[in-house]
C-alpha beads as a LAMMPS data file, in Angstrom:
LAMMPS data file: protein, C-alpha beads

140 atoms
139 bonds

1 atom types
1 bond types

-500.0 500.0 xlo xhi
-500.0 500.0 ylo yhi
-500.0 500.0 zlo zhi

Masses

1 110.0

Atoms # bond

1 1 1 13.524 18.494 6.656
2 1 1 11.970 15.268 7.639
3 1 1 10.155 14.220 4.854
4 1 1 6.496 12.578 5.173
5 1 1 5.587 9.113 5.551
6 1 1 2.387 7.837 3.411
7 1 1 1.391 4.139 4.299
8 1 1 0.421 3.228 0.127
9 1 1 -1.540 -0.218 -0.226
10 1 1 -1.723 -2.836 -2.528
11 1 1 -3.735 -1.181 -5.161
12 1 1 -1.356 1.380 -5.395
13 1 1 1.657 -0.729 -5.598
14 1 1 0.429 -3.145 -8.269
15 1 1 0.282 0.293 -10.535
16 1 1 3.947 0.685 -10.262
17 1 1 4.524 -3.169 -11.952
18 1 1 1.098 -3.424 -14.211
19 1 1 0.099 -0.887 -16.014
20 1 1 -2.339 -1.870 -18.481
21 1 1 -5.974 -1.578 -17.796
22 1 1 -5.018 0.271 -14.931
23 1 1 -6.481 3.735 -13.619
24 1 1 -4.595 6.417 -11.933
25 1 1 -0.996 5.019 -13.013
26 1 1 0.235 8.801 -13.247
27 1 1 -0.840 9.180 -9.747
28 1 1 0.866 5.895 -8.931
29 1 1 4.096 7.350 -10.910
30 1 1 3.993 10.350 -9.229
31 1 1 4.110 8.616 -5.201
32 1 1 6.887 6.965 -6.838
33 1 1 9.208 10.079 -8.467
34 1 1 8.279 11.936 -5.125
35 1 1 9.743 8.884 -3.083
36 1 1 12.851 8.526 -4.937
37 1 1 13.286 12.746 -4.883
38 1 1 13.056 11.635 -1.247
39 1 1 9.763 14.343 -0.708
40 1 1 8.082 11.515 0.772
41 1 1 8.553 7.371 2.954
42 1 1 6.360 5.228 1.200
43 1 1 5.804 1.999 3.756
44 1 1 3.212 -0.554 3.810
45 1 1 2.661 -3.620 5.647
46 1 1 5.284 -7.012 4.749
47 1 1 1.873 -9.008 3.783
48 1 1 1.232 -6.423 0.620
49 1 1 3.986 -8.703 -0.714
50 1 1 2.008 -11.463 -0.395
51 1 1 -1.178 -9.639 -1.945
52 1 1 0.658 -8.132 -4.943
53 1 1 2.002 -11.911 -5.483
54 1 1 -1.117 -12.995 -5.597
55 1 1 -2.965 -9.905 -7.710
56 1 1 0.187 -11.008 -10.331
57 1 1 -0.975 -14.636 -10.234
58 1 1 -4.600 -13.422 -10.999
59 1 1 -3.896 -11.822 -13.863
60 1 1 -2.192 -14.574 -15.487
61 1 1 1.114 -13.277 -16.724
62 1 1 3.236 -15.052 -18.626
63 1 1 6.314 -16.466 -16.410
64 1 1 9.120 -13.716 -17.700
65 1 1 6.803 -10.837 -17.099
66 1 1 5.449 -11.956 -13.632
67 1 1 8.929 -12.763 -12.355
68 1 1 10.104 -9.008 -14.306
69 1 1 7.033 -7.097 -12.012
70 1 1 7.706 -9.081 -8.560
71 1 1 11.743 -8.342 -9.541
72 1 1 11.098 -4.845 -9.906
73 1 1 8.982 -4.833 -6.225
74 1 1 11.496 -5.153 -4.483
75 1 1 13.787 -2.220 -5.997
76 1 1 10.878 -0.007 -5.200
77 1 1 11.497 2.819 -2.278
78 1 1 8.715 0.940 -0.191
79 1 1 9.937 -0.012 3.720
80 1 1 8.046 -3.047 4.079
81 1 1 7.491 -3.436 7.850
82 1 1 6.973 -6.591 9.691
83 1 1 4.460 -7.291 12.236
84 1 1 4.735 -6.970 15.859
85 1 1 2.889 -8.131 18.341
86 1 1 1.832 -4.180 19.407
87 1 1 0.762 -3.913 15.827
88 1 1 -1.302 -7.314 15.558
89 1 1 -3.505 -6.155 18.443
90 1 1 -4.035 -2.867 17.180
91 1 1 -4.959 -4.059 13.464
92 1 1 -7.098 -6.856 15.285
93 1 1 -9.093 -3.947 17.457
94 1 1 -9.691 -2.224 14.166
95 1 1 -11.079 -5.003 12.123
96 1 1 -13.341 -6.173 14.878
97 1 1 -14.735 -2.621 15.279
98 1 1 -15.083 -1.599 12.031
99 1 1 -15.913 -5.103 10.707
100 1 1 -13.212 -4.763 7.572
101 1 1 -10.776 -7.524 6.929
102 1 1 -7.739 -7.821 9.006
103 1 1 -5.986 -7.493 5.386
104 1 1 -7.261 -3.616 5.321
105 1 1 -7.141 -3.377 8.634
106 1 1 -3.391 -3.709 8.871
107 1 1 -2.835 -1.027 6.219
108 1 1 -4.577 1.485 8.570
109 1 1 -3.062 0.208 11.926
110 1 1 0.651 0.838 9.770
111 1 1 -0.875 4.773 8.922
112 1 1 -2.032 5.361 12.441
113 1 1 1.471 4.296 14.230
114 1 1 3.977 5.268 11.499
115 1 1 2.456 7.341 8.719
116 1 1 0.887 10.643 8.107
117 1 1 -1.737 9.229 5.316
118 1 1 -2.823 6.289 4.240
119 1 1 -3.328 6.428 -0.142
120 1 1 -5.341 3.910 -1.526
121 1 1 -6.859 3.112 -4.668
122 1 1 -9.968 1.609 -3.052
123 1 1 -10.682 3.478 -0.196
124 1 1 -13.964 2.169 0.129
125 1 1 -13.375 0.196 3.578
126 1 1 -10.691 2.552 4.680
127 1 1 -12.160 5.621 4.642
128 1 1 -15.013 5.013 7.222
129 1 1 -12.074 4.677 9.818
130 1 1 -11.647 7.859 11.372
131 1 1 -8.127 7.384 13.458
132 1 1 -5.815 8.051 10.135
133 1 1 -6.222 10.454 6.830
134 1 1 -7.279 8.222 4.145
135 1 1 -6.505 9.113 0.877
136 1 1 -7.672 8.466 -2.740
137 1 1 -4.856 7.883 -5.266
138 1 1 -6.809 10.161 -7.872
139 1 1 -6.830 12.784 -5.517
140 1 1 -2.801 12.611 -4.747

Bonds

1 1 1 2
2 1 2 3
3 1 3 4
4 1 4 5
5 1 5 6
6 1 6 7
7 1 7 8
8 1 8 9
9 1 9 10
10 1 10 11
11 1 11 12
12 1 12 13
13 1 13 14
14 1 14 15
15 1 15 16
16 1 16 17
17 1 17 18
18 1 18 19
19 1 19 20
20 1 20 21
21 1 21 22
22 1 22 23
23 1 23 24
24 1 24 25
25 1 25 26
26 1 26 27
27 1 27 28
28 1 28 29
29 1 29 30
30 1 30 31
31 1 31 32
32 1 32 33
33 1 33 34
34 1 34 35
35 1 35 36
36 1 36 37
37 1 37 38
38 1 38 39
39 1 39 40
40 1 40 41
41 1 41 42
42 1 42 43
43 1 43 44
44 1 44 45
45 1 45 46
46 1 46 47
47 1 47 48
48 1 48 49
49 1 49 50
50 1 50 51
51 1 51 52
52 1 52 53
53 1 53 54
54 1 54 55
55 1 55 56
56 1 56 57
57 1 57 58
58 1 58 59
59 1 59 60
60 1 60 61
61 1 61 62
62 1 62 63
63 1 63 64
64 1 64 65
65 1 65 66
66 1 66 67
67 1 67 68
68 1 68 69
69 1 69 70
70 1 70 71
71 1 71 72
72 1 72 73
73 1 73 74
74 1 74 75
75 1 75 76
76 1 76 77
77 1 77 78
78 1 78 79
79 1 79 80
80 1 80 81
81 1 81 82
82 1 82 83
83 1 83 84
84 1 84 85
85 1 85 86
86 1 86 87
87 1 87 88
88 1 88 89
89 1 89 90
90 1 90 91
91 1 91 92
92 1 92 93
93 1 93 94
94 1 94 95
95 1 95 96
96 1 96 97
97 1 97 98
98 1 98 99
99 1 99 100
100 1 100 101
101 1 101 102
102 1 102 103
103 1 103 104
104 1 104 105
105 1 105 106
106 1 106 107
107 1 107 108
108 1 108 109
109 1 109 110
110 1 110 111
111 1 111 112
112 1 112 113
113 1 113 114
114 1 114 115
115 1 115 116
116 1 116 117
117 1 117 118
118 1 118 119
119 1 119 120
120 1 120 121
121 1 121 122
122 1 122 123
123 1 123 124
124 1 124 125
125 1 125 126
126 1 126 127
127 1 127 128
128 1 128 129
129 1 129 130
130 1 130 131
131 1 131 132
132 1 132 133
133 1 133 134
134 1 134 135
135 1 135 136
136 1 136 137
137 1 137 138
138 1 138 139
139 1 139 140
């Protein structure tokens, strides 16, 4: 049985590394378990590296626990795809139409080629776009 693919963004990642002051890490945990039971593909787009670097920096971790949570990233069952040029234009056309950044915008262009759903903790901006099932994490 193939098994279904869910595009998760940063929000959602960043609950699997920091959990304190965090909502919804049981939901998080639970994307997670199902992934490794190998129920479900978690992928998101290579630059959610970047933004969970950068969410780490923000909260000002000491050194050992920073370098612990970007450490434990990259063990997580996440396929991190790359860009292609197909994929730029197609995040581009979204942005410009539905004026979000190309950030968000890249999430949903990943959902709409390779995923079934998109989950999000903040699914503010992506769930005026109508080409992909947006998901709240609180509602996984």
């Amino acid at each position: 049985m193939k098994s279904q693919k869910i595009v998760v963004d940063t929000s959602v990642i960043v609950k699997w590394l920091v959990t304190d002051n965090e909502l919804y890490v049981n939901k998080a945990q639970q994307l997670l378990k199902d992934a490794i039971k190998g129920k479900i593909t978690l992928l998101a787009p290579s630059l959610a590296r970047y933004e969970l670097g950068n969410s780490i920096v923000k909260r000002k971790m000491e050194l050992p626990f920073a370098f612990d949570a970007l450490a434990t990233s990259y063990k997580a069952p996440v396929n991190f795809i790359n860009e292609t040029e197909d994929l730029a234009l197609l995040t581009y056309r979204i942005a410009h139409e539905y004026g979000i950044t190309y950030y968000d915008a890249s999430f949903i262009a990943l959902a709409r080629e390779e995923g079934d759903v998109l989950i999000t903790d903040n699914p503010k901006h992506q769930a005026k776009i109508k080409e992909v099932k947006v998901v709240a994490l609180k509602d996984y």
